[in-house]
C-alpha positions in Angstrom: -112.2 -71.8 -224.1 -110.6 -72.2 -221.1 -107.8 -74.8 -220.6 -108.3 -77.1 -217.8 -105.9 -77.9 -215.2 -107.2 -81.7 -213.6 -106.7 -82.1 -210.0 -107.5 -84.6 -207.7 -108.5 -83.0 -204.4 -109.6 -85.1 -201.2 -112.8 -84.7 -199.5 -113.4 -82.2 -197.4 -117.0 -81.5 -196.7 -119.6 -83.6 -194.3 -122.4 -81.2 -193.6 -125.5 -79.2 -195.8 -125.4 -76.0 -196.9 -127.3 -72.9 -194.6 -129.6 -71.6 -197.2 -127.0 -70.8 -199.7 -124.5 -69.2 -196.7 -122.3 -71.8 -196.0 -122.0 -75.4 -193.4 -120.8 -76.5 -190.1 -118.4 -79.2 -190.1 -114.7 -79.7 -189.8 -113.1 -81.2 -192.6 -109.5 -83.2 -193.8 -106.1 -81.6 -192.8 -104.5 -79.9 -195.6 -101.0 -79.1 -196.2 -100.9 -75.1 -196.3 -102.5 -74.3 -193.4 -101.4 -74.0 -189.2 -103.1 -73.3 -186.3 -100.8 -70.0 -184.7 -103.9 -68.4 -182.1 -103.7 -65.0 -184.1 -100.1 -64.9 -185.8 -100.5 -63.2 -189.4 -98.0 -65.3 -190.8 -94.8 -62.9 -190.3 -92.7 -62.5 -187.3 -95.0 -59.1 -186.2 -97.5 -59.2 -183.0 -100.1 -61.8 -183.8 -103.2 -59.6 -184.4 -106.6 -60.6 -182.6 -110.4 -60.3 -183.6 -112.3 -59.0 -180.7 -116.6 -59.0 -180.3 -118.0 -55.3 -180.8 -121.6 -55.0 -179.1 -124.7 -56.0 -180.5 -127.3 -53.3 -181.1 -130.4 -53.7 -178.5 -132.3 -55.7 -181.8 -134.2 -59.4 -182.3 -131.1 -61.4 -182.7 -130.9 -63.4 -186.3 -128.4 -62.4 -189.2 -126.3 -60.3 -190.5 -125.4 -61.2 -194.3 -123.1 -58.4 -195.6 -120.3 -55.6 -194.4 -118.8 -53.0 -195.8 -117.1 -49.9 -195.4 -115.6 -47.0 -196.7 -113.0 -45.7 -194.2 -111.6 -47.0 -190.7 -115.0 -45.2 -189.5 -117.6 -45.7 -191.5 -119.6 -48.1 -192.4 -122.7 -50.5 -193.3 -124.1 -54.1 -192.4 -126.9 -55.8 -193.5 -129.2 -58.6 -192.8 -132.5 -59.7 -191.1 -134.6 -59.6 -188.0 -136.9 -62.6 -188.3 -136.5 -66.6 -187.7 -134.7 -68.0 -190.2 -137.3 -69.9 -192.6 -137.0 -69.9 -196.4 -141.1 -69.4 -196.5 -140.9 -66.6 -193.3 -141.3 -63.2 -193.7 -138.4 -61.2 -192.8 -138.0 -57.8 -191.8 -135.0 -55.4 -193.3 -131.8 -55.2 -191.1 -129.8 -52.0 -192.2 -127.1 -50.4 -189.9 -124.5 -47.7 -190.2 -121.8 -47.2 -188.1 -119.6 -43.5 -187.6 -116.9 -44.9 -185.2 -115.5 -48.3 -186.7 -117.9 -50.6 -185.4 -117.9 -49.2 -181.7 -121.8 -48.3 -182.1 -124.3 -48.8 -184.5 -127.5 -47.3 -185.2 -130.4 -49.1 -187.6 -131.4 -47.1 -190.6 -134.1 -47.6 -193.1 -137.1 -47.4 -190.5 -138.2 -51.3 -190.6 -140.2 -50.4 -193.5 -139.4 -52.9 -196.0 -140.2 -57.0 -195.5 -137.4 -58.8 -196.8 -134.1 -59.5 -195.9 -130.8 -57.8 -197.4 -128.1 -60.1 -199.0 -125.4 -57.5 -199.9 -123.9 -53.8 -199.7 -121.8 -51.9 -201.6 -120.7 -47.7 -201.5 -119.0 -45.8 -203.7 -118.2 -43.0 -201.3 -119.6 -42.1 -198.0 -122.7 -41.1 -199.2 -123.4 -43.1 -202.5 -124.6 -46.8 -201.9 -126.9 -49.3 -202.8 -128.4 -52.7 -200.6 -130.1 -55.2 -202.1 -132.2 -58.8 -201.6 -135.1 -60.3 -201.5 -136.1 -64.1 -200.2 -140.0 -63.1 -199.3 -142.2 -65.8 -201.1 -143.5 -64.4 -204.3 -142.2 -61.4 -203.8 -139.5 -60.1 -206.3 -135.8 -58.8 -205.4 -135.0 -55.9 -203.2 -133.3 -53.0 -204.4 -132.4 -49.5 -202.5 -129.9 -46.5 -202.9 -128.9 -44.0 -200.9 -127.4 -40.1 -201.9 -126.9 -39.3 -198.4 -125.3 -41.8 -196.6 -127.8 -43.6 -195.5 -130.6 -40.9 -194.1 -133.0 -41.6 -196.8 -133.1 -44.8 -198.9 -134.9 -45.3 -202.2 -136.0 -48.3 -203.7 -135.1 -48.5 -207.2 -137.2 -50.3 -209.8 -135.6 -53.7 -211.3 -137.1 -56.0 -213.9 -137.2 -59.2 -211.7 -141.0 -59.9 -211.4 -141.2 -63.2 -209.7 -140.2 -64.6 -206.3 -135.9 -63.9 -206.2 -133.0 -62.2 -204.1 -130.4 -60.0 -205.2 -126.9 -61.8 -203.8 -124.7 -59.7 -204.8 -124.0 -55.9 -205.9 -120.7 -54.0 -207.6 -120.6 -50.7 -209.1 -118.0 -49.3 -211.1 -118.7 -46.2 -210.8 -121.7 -44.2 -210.0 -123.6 -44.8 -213.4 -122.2 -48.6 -214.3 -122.9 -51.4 -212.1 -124.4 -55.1 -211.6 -126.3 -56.9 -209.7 -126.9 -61.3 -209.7 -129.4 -63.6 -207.8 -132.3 -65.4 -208.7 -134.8 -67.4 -207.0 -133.2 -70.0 -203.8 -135.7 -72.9 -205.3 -133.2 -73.1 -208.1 -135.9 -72.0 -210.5 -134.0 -69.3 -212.2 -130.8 -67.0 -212.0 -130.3 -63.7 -213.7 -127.5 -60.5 -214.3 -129.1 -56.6 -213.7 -127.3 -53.9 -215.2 -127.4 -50.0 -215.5 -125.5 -47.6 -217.0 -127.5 -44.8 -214.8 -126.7 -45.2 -211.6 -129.5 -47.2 -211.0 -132.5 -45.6 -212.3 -133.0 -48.3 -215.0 -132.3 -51.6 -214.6 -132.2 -54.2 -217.3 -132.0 -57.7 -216.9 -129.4 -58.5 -219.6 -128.7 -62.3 -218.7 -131.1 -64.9 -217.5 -131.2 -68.8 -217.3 -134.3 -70.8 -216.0 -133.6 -74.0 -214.3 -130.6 -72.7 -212.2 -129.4 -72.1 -209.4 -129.1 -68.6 -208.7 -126.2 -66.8 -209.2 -124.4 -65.2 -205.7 -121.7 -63.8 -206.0 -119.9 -61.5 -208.9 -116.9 -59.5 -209.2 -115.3 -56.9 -212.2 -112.3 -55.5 -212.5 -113.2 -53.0 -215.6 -116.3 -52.4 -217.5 -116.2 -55.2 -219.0 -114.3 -58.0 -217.5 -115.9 -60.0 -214.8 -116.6 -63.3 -213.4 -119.7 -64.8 -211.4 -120.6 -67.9 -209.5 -123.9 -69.8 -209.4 -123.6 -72.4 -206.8 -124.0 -75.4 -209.1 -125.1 -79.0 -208.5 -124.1 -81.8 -210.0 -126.7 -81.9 -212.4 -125.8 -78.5 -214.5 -121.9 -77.7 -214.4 -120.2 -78.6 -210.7 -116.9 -76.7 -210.6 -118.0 -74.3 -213.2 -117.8 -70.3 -213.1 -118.9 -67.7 -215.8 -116.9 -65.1 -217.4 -117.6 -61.7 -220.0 -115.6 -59.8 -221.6 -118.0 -57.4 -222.9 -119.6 -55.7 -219.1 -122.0 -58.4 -218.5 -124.3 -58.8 -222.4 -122.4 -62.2 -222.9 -121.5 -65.2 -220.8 -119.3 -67.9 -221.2 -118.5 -70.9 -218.9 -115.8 -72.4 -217.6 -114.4 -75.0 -215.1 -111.3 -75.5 -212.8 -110.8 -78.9 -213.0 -111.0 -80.0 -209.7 -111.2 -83.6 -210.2 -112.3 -86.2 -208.5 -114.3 -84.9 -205.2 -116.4 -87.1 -203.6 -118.2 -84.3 -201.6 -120.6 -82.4 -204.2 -120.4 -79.0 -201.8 -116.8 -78.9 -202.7 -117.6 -78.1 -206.2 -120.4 -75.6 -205.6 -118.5 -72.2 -205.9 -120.7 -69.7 -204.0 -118.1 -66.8 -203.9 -115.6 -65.0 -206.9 -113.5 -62.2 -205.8 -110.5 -60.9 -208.6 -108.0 -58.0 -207.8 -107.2 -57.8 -211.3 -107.5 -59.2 -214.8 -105.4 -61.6 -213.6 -105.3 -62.8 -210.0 -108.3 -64.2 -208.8 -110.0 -67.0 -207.0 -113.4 -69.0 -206.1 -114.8 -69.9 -203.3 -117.1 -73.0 -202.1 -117.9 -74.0 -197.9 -114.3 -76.2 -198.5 -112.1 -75.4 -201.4 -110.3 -72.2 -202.6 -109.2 -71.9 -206.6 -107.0 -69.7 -207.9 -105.8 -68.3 -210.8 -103.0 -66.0 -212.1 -103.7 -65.9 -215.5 -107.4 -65.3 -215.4 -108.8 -68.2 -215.7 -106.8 -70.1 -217.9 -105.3 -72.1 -215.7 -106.6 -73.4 -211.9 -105.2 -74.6 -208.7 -106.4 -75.5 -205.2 -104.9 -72.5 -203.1 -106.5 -73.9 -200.0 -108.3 -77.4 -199.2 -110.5 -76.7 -195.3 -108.6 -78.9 -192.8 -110.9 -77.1 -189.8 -114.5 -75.9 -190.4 -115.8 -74.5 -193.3 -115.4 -70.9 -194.8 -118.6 -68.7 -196.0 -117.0 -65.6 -197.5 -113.7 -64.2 -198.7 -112.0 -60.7 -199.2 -108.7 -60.1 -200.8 -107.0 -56.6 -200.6 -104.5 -57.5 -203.0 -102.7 -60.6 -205.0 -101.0 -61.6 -201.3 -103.4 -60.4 -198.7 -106.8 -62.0 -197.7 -109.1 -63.1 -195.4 -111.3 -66.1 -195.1 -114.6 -65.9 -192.8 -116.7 -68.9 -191.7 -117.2 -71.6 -188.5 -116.5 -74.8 -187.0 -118.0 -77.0 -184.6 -117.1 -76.1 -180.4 -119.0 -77.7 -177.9 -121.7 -79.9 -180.1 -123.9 -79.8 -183.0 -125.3 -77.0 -181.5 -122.7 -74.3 -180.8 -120.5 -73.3 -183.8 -117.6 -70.9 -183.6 -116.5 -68.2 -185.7 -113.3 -68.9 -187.4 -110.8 -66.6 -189.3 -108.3 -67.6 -191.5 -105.1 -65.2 -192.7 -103.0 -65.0 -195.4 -99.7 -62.7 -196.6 -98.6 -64.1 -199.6 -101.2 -65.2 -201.9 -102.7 -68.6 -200.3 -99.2 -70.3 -200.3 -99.9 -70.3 -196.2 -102.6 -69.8 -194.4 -103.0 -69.5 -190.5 -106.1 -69.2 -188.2 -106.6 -65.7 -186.5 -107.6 -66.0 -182.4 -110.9 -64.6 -181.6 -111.8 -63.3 -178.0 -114.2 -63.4 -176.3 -116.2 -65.5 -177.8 -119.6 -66.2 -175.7 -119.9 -70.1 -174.9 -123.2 -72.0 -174.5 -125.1 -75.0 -175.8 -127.1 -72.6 -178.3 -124.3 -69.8 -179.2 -123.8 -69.5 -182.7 -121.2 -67.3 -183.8 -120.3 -67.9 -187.4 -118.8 -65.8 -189.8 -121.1 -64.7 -193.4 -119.0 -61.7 -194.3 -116.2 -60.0 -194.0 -114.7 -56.7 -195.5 -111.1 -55.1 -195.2 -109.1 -52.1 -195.9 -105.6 -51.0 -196.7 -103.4 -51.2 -193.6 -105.2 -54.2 -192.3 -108.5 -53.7 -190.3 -111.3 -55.8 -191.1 -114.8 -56.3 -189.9 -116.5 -59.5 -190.4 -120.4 -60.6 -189.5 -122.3 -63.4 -189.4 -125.2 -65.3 -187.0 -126.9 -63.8 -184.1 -126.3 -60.3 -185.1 -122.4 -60.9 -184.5 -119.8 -58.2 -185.0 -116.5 -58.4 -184.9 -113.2 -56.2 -185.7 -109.6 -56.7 -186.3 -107.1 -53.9 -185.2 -103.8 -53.9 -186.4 
């Protein structure tokens, strides 16, 4: 078991989630964090996000980033209204020149949204979702980059999304979701690249789970998004690739705020560095899991998404309120040495008007320091250091 580390932590959240993605509010003030317009927290140039250009496409969401080199790349989302009952059509770009220009791959054929990337290389990669009604998860990889994509068979049966993907490498990897009524959650694995999937864990009455993260075959840790009801602060954990799961909880105490406790995100750079993620709290751990502490408490909006390139560096994505209820910005938050200090990274150009909604879903970074992030109303946006 896991030894818990109790914590009292204030409130911080006022506002419902977005269909699993996140909220819009501003929260308390918290301790570690300053407002520096752009500074990376060291005495070099403050570094800026600037707005790439949308593609010529029916404006909605984009859900997931990644990419492979300072060139290349994916994003993923949807093209129809938002609507937990709609049908949705795929959203799949590629870009060749960092984010300068994109161009939309996989033809439109497929009706439901994508949650999630992940490559191996520049060719090798799989997408995945779901969230059609009655219709079960999503599932395609690509051998060339992207040209052709093949939709891979999966057990799920029922009505479910795919959340989140990782592959060790190209015959081991994962996949979590399960259906957004709360019905169910599952765990896919293959040893084959994909060709067979088996669904290896699997819990009814649950949220789903959406978000996982390994660091070898067979350590990793996932999050499920929890209520009250069934385990709120609580994370899952295997040591044997995924067959077995185990629970455990930070500790966080006394929050009178239930979304604070709801971890929707789980990102470790090793066995033991790691930390979780809900719309207003950050854990961490350095001793993997064993013990827990608050690395950052939201004092302005609320964060949807988290990368860390190491046990220092990371990057925080999400939005706050600009203008009224109905405008929300996208916010980025920045920090060099492992949560101790955080501070907000400037964004130009940012459109204004009552109905502009810029938030932040996802964000990906590489070595060296640029980063893409993406979020509502098919927005794109890179830093250059």
């Amino acid at each position: 078991m896991k030894k818990i580390v109790n914590i009292s932590v204030p409130a911080t959240l006022t506002a419902a989630c977005l269909l699993l993605a996140g909220c819009n509010d501003s929260g308390s003030s918290s301790s570690n964090e300053s407002s520096s317009n752009g500074s990376n927290g060291s005495d070099s140039e403050a570094i800026n996000w600037a707005l790439l250009d949308k593609p010529d496409l029916i404006l909605n969401r984009l859900n997931d980033v990644f990419f492979v080199d300072e060139n290349l790349g994916w994003a993923v989302g949807d093209t129809q209204p938002i609507g937990i009952m709609g049908e949705r059509q795929t959203l799949l770009l590629k870009t060749e020149d960092g984010g300068d220009t994109w161009e939309e791959q996989g033809n439109g054929e497929f009706d439901r949204n994508l949650q999630t990337v992940f490559f191996l290389d520049s060719d090798t990669g799989w997408v995945a979702g779901g969230r059609s009604l009655n219709q079960p998860p999503l599932l395609l990889h690509t051998q060339n980059g992207g040209t052709t994509w093949v939709e891979q068979a999966q057990p799920v049966t029922t009505d479910g999304t795919i959340f989140d993907i990782q592959f060790m490498d190209a015959e081991l990897g994962w996949a979590v979701g399960g259906s957004i009524t709360g019905v169910n959650r599952f765990l896919l694995r293959t040893t084959d690249g994909g060709d067979t999937w088996h669904e290896v864990y699997s819990v009814s009455d649950a949220q789903p789970f959406t978000s996982l993260s390994f660091v070898d075959a067979n350590r990793g840790w996932a999050v499920g998004n929890d209520s009250e009801n069934d385990g709120e602060d609580s994370y899952w954990y295997t040591t044997d690739g995924g067959l077995n799961w185990q629970s455990g909880r930070t500790g966080i105490g006394d929050v009178s705020n239930l979304l604070s406790k709801r971890f929707q995100r789980v990102q470790f750079v090793d066995e033991n560095n790691g930390w979780l993620m809900s719309p207003g709290i950050i854990m961490g751990t350095t001793n993997g899991g064993d013990d827990w502490a608050v690395v950052r408490n939201s004092s302005s909006g609320v964060v949807y998404d988290m990368y860390r390139l190491d046990a220092d560096t990371a990057w925080l994505v999400g939005g706050g309120l600009s203008g009224g209820a109905q405008q929300t910005e996208a916010r980025v938050f920045f920090t060099a040495n492992g949560g101790a200090d955080w501070v907000e990274e400037s964004v130009t150009d940012l459109p204004t008007g009552f109905n502009e909604n810029t938030q932040l879903l996802a964000v990906h970074a590489l070595e060296g320091g640029r980063a893409w992030a993406v979020g509502l109303n098919l927005t794109l946006m890179r830093r250059d250091p």
